[in-house]
N, C-alpha and C positions, 0 to 999 in steps of 0.2 A: 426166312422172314417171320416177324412175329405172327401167332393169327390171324391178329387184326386183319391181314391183307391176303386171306383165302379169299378168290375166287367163288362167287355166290349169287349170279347174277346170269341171262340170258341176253343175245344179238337183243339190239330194240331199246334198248333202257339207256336214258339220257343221262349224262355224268359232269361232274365240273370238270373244268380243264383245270390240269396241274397247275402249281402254284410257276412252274417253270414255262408252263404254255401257256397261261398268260401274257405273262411281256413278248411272247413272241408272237400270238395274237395281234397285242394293240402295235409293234412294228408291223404283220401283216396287214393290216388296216391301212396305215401311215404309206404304203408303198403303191406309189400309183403303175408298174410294171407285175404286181402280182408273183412276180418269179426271185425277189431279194432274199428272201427267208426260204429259199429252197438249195439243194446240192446238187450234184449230178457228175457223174465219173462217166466215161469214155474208154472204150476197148477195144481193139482190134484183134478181130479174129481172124486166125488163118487157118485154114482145114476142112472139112468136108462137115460144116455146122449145120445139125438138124433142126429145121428152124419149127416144126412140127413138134418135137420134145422139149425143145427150149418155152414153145408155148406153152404145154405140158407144164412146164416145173414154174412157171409164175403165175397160173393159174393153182397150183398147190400151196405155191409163198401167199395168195389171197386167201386162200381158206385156213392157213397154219396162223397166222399173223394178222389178230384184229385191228390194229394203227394202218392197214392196208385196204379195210374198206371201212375206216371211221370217217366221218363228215364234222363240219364243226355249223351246225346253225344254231341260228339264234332264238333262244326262249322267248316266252313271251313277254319278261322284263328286259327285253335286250341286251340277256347276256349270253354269250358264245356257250354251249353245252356241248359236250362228245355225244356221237349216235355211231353206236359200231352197227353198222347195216350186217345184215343176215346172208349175203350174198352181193359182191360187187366183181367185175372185170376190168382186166392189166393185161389188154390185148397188145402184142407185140406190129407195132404199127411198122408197114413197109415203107419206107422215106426217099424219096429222090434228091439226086445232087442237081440244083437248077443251074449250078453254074460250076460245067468239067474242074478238076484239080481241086474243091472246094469242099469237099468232104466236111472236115472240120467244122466249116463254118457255117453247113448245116446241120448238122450234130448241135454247134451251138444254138441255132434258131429252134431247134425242136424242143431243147432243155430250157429253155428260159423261155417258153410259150406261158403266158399266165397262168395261178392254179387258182381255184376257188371254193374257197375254204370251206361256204355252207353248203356248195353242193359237189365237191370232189369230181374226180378223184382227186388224188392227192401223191399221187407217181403214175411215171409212164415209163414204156420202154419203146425203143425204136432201133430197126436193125436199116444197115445202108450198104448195100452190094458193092465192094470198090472195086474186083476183080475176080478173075477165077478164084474160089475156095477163098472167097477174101472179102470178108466184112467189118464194119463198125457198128457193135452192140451201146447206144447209149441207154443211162439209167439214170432217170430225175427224180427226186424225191422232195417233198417240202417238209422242212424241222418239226414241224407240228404232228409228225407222223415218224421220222427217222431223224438221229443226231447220226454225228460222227461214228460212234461206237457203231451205230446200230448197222454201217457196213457193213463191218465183220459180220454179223449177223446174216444181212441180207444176200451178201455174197457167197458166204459157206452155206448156206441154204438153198440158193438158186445151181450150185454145183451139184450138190444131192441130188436134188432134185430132177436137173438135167440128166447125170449118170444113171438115177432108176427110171425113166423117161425113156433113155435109149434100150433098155433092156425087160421095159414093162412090169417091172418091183416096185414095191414100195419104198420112198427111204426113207434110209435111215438115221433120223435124226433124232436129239435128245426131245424129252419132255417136256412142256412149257408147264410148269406149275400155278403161274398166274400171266392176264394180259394187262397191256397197258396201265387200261382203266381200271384197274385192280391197286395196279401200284399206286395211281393217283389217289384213289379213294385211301388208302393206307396214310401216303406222306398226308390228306389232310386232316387226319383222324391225327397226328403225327405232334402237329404245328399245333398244340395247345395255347389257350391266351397266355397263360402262365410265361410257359417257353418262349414264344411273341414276345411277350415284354422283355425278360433277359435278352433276349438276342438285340433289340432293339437298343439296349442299355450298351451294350458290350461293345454294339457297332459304332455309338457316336462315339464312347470313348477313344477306339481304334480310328476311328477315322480323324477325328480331331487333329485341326493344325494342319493335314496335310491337303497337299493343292493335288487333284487331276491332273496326270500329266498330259494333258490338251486345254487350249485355252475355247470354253464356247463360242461355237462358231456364229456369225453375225447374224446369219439369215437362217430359215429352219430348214436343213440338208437333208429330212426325210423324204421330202417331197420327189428324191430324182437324183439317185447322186451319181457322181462322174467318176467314174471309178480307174484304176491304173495299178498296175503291178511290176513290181520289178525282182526278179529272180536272179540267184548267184548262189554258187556253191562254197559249201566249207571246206576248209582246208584240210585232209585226211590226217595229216601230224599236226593240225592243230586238234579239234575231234579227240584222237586218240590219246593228247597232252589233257585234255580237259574233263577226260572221264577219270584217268590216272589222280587229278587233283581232287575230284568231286569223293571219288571213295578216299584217299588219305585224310583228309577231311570232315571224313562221314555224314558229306550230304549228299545228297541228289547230285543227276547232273542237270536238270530241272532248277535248281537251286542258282548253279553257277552261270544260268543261258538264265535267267530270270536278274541274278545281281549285273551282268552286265548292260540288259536292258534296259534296267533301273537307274544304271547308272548313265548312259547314253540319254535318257529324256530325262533328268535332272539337270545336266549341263544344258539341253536344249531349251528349257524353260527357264535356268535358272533358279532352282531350290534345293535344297536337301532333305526336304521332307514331304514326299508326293505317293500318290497314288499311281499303279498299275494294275491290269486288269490281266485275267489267264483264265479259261473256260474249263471247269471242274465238273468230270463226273458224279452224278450221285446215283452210283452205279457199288456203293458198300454192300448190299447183301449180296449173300449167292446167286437167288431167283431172278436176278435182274440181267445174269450172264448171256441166256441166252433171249434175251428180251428186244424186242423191237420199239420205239419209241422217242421221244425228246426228252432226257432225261441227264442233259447238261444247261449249266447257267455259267455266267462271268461271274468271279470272285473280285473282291477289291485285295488287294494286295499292298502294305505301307511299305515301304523302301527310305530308310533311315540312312543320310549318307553325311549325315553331322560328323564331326570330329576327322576329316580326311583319314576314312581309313583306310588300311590296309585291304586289297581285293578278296583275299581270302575272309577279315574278318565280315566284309562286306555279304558273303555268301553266308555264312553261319547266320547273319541276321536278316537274312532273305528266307532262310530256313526258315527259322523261326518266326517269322513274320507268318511261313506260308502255312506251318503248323497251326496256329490259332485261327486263322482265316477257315481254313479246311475243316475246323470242330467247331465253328461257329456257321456254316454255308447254308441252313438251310430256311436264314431269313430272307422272301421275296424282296428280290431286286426293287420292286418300286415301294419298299418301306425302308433301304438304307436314305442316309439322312440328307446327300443330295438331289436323292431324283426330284424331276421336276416334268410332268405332262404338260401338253400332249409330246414336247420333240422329244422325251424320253433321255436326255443328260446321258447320252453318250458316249464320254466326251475321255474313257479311259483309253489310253493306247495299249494296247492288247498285245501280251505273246504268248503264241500258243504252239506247244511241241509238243512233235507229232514220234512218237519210238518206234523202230521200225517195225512193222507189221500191225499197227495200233488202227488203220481205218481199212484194214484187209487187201485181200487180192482176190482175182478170178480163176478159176479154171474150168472148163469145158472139158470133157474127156474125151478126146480125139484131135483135139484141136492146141494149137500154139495160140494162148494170150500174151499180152501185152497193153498195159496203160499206157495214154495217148492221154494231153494236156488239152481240154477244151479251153479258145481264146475269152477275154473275158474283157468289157467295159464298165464294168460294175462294183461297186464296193460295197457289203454288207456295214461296216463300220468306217468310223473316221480313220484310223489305223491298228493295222493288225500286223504284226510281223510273225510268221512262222518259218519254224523249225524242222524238217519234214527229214527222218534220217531213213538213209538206204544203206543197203550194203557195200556197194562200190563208192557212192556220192550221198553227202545228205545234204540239203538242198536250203538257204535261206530266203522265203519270199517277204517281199514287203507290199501289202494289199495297202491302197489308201485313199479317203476322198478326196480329190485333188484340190477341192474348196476347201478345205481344212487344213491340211498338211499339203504343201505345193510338189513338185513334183521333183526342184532343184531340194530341198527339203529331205523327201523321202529319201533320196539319191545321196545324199549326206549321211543321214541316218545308216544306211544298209553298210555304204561304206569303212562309215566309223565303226560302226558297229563288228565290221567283221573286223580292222583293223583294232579293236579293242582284244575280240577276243584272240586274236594271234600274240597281244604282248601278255598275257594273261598265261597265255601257254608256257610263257616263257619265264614270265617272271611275279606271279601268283600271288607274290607275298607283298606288292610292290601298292604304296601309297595309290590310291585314284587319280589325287592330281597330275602324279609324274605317270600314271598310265593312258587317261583321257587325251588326245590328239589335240591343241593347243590352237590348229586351223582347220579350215575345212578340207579334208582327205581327198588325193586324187584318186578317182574314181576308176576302178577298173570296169571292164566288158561288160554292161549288163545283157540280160533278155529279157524284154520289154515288150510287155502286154499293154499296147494302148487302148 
């Protein structure tokens, strides 16, 4: 990283929030559950877990990792400012099942307990006894403190950590060169007016003409929304057909699960020239690898589907679409040229894909993990469709507010959508019209999170 963003400051010292934690700010605000703009993973442990070192190693992830006891109050002009406190606790709290076989779904009540943002914390952990040698480790965090990435982080760190815990060493982990608030103060030293203005200029032209592919919703859905999910798997020969076409092609395969997208809520709206949304790190320098924080936003993405092309050329101009977006990302979302406060014009439908190993895993040293799917009634966004690949299954969910996008709707969508990208496998080069489904798809087996 350039100079600019050495590290030069002590605990104590109030900071702005990123230009990136902001908007997620004024959604925390917006959210009368307090727990929307938070994550939280789920894991089952089986083995003889020392719950003694395990405390041990997140009491060291609080002291390694300032976004772990940063607070967000409010200055005296009422605005949000970071306060990395000098000392804070991430006690591993003991949890009971109030109601036998129900594990889960208290796991979920633990994780989506309100946070509060000016006076934190801002994670928690909680361990739940299910059986002999046999626990459920949950871990909540709110974005204003941890993104996606920052699992991997938080995860390969609390392993360390556990490991020299059970054997009274120090561990062994890289060096953080600078924290959070370091980066922050950097991007805003960054964002010159100059810059500002070009970006600004570059964004209405890009944007121009094309429609959202959601139409705004009636009533303002921050207030509570009703969330629903519906999971399915991809096809292992389609998957493997669609990476073979993403390198002959020399795009992504990011590229090609983005052109189909595009093309699935174009016919659903009806345009050929629309907007979609995909959650972009700004994670470019090195210093930020092993960094804990919020340090992803939604990109706008244009999807050109004029001229019935051909699928494949459809992907080259998704590329290219997503190349310019990506050297232009680092104009705040509430100065592209339709946001509109307070409901915040949310209104892109999102896909976001996940490569395998990209939001981490667990291990405890002595012990068998495993991730376990907390239930969920909630929707961060109006629709989200992900991507999530494994090694045996990768997995397509469709998050959605059901006030927006219905739920026959969603169910449409996921369907078509896989049923898109199976003929795509097949036959790559082949016009959109004669590719897109002509009716609505019968629907195979979901799993369905109400």
């Amino acid at each position: 990283m350039t100079t600019a963003a050495t590290p030069a400051r002590e605990d104590g010292t109030r900071f702005p929030l990123s230009h990136l934690q902001r908007r997620l700010w004024l959604l925390h605000t917006l959210d009368p559950t307090g727990a929307l703009q938070s994550t939280a993973r789920c894991f089952q442990v089986t083995g003889r877990l020392d719950t003694g070192a395990l405390q041990q190693a997140l009491d060291h992830l609080v002291r390694r990792h300032e976004p772990l006891r940063t607070v967000f109050p409010l200055s005296a002009t009422g605005e949000p400012v970071q306060l990395v406190l000098p000392g804070a606790a991430l006690p591993l709290a003991r949890l009971n099942c109030r109601e036998p076989g129900q594990p889960l779904l208290r796991g979920k009540e633990f994780a989506e307990r309100p946070f509060s943002g000016g006076d934190g914390p801002l994670a928690r952990a909680g361990i739940l006894r299910t059986g002999p040698d046999q626990h459920l480790l949950v871990l909540a965090v709110h974005l204003l403190v941890a993104d996606g990435w920052s699992w991997n982080v938080l995860l390969r760190d609390l392993a360390a950590c556990y490991a020299a815990a059970l054997t009274g060493t120090a561990p062994q982990l890289p060096d953080l060169p600078l924290q959070y608030a370091d980066w922050a103060h950097w991007q805003h030293g960054r964002l010159t007016g100059e810059r500002r203005r070009e970006l600004r200029h570059w964004w209405h032209r890009e944007l121009d003409g094309a429609a959202p592919g959601l139409d705004l919703p009636a009533t303002d859905t921050t207030a509570g929304r009703s969330g629903r999910t519906v999971t399915r798997s991809l096809d292992a020969g389609t998957e493997t057909a669609l990476r073979a076409l993403a390198r002959r092609e020399g795009v992504s395969l990011f590229a090609v699960l983005a052109a189909a997208f595009g093309a699935m809520t174009g016919r659903r709206i009806g345009r050929e020239e629309l907007l979609i949304g995909t959650p972009v790190a700004h994670r470019d320098l090195p210093e930020t690898e092993h960094l804990l924080g919020f340090l992803v936003g939604t990109l706008p993405l244009r999807v050109d589907l004029t001229g019935d092309p051909p699928f494949t050329e459809l992907a080259h101009r998704l590329a290219a679409a997503a190349r310019r977006s990506f050297a232009h990302k680092d104009l705040p979302w509430e100065e592209l040229p339709w946001w509109q406060p307070p409901v915040d014009g949310q209104t892109l439908p999102t896909l976001a894909h996940h490569p395998a190993g990209s939001t981490g895993s667990l291990t405890l040293q002595g012990c068998r993990v495993s991730e376990l799917d907390l239930p969920s009634d909630a929707s961060r966004f109006d629709l989200t469709l992900r991507i999530s690949e494994h090694p045996r299954q990768s997995r397509v969910r469709v998050e959605h507010d059901t006030r927006v996008v219905t739920p026959v709707e969603a169910d449409d969508l996921v369907t078509g959508y896989l049923a898109l990208l199976d003929s795509v496998a097949l036959h790559p080069a082949t016009v959109l019209s004669e590719l897109l489904p002509q009716r609505p798809p019968t629907p195979r087996s979901p799993t369905e999170t109400p």
